[in-house]
N, C-alpha and C positions, 0 to 999 in steps of 0.2 A: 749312359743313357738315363740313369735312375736321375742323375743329377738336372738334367732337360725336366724332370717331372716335376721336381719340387720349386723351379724358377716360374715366378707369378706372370701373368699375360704379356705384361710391359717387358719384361726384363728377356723375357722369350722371342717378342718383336724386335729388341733393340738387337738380341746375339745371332737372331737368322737375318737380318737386314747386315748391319758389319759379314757375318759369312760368304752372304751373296754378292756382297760389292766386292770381298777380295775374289769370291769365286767369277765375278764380272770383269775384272781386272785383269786377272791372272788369263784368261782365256786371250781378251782384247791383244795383251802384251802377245802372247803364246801365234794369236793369228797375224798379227802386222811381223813378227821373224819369219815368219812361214810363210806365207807372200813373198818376203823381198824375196830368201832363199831359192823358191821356185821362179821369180821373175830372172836371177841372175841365174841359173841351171838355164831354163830358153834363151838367155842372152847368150850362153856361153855355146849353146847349141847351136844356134845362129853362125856366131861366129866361125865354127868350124867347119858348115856347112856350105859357108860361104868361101873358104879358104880349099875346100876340099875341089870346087867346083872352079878352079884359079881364078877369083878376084884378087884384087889388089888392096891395099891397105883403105887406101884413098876411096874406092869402090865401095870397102864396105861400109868405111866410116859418113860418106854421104845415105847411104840405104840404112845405118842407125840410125843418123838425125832426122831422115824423112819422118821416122816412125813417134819422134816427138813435138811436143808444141813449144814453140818460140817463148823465151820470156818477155820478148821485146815488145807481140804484142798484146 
């Protein structure tokens, strides 16, 4: 901490600007894992729910791609 005191104004902005960008970083990375992870837990939810309820392969796999957008258009 003593060490923070004796770094001049400049030298001060430049090591809390670098910390915040790894600490902006680190979070950014931490939240886009944690998204997918919870997207693919509902997928997989999904899937079971749809299996438990006797669909068929074909069944579910159309009622997955309704729920996404086309690359085509």
């Amino acid at each position: 901490m003593y060490d923070l005191q004796q770094l001049n104004p400049g030298e001060l902005i430049a090591v809390v600007s670098i910390v915040g960008g790894l600490v902006c970083g680190t979070v950014t990375i931490a939240a886009h894992y944690y998204r997918q992870i919870r997207r693919d837990e509902i997928l997989a939810k999904l899937k079971t729910d749809m299996l438990d309820r006797g669909m068929t392969a074909a069944e579910i796999q159309t009622v997955l791609e309704a729920g996404t957008v086309a690359s085509d258009q």
